[in-house]
N, C-alpha and C positions, 0 to 999 in steps of 0.2 A: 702392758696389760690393757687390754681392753676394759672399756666403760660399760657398765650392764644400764641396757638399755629396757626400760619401763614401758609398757603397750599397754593398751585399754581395746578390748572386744567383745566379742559375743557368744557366749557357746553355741556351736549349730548344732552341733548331736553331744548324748554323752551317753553312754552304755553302763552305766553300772555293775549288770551283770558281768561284759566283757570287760572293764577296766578300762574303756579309752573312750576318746572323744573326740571333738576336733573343732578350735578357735577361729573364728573370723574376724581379722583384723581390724579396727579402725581405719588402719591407714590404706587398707586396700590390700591384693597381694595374694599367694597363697593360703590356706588355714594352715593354722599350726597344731600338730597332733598335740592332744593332751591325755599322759596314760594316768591312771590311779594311785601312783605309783608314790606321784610326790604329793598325792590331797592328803588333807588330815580327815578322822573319819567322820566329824561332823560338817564337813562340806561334799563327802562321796554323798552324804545323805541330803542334799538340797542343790544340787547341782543338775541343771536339767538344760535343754537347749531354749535358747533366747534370753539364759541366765547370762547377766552383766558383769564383765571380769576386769580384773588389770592382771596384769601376766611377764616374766621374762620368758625368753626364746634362747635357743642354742641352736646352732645346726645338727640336724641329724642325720642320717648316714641318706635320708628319704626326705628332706625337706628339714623345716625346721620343727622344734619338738620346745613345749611349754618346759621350764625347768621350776617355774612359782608362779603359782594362782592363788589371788583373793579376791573375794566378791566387790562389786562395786554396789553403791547405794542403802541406804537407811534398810529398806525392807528387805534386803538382801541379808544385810546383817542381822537384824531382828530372825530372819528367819536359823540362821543358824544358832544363835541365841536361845533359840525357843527349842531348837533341836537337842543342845548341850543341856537345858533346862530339865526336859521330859525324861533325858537320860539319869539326870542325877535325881529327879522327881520321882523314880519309875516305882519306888515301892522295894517291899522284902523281897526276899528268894521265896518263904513262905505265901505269897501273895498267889495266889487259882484265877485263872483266866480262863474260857471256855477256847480250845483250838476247834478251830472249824474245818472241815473235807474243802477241800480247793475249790468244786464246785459253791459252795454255799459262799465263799470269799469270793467268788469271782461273780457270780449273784451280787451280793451286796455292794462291791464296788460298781459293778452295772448300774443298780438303784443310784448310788451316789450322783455318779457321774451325771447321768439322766438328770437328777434334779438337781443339780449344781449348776452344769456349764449344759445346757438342754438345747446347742445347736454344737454339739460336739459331734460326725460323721462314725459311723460304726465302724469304721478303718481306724481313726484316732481315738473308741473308745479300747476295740482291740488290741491296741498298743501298750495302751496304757492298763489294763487289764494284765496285759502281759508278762509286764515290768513291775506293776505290784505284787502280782505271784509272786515270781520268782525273790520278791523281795521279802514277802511273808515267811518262804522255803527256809531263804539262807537264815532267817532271825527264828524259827522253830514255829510260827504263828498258824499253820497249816499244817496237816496232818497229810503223811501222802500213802 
C-alpha cells in the first residue's frame, strides 16, 4: 500500500461555473487538476486562484488529479467560516429580497469593485463581473 502523500499549493485558476481548476505545487512540477467534485460546498464558495491549499494527488489518466483539498491559513479558514455562518444566518423562506435584471447586478458590482480594489484593469473587472453573474444565476439572485 502506498503512503498518501500531503502537498501544500496554490490554486492558479478555479472555475466555479465549470467545476475545475488547477493546483500549483510547492514543490514544483506539473499542476494538479482540481474538479468540484471532491470540495464540500462551503469551500466551491471561497475558493479562488492564489487561494492557499494542502491537497492529496492521484494519478490521472492526464496528469495527476487532487483527490483532497483544504484551505491553508487563519483567514482562509475564517473565510469559510463566515460562509457556513451567512448560510445558517440567511433568515426565513418568508424573508423578500429585491432580485435585480443582470444589468443592474453587473452595475453594481462595477461600483463595488471600482471602489474597493480601484487599480483593478477592466479585463480583471470583466472577469470578475462575469463569475459573479453567473453566480447570482445559479443562486436565483438575478432575474434573467
Amino acid at each position: 500500500m502506498r503512503a498518501v502523500v500531503v502537498e501544500t499549493g496554490t490554486i492558479v485558476k478555479y472555475d466555479g461555473t465549470k467545476g475545475f481548476g488547477f493546483i500549483e505545487p510547492d514543490t514544483g512540477g506539473e499542476d494538479v487538476f482540481l474538479h468540484a467534485s471532491i470540495l464540500n460546498e462551503e469551500l466551491k464558495q471561497v475558493l479562488r486562484g492564489g487561494t492557499r491549499v494542502q491537497f492529496e494527488a492521484a494519478p490521472g489518466s492526464q496528469g495527476k488529479k487532487a483527490v483532497a483539498v483544504r484551505l491553508l491559513g487563519a483567514v482562509s479558514q475564517a473565510s469559510v467560516a463566515q460562509v457556513a455562518a451567512d448560510g445558517r444566518n440567511s433568515g426565513s423562506d418568508d424573508e423578500l429580497c429585491e432580485v435585480l435584471t443582470p444589468a443592474e447586478f453587473t452595475q453594481n458590482i462595477t461600483d463595488v469593485l471600482i471602489e474597493v480594489v480601484s487599480d483593478m484593469t477592466g479585463g480583471q473587472i470583466l472577469q470578475v463581473r462575469e463569475q459573479l453573474v453567473a453566480f447570482a444565476r445559479r443562486h436565483g439572485w438575478v432575474e434573467d
